[in-house]
N, C-alpha and C positions, 0 to 999 in steps of 0.2 A: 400537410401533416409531417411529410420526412423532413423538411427543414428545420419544424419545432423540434423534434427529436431530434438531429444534428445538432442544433444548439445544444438543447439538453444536455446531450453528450459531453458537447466540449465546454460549457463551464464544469460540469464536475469533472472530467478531464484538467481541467486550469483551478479548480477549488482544491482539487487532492494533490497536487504539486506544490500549490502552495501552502500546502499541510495547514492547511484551514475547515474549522468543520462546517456543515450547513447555518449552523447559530450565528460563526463568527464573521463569515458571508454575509448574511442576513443583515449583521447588525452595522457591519461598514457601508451595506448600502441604503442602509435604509428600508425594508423590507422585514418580514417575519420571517422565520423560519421556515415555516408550512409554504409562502409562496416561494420560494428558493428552491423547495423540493417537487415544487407543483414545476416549476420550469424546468430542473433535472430532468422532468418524468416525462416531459411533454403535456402535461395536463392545462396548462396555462402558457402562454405567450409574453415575452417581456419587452416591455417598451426600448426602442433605441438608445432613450436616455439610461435608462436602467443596466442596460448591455454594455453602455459606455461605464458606467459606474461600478460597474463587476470585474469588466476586461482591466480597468484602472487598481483595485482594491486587487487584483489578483498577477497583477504586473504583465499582461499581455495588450497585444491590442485588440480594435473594436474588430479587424479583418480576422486575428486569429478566432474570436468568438464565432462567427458565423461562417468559418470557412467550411465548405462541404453542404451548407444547408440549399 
């Protein structure tokens, strides 16, 4: 469970740098809104393809998303 919350952390970490909100997140990767904040929160877990697709839409890499988890 601390790793999902590590991640959590650090895409809205890397969502709010990229002055991007939860919606617009969402919608670069393909995903709703609701599950964006499910994965913020630790509530849900995201697929590596998906983590690749956020780290991309958010300009970091797939190491900086998961680093600390």
């Amino acid at each position: 469970m601390a790793g999902l919350k590590r991640i959590g952390l650090n895409v809205k970490e890397y969502r709010t740098r990229a002055n991007m909100t939860q919606a617009e997140l969402a919608n670069m990767v393909g995903v709703s809104k609701e599950y964006i904040s499910f994965v913020e929160n630790a509530k849900k877990s995201a697929s590596n393809e998906l983590l690749m697709r956020i780290a991309k839409a958010t300009g970091v890499t797939l190491s900086d998303l998961v680093k600390g988890a």
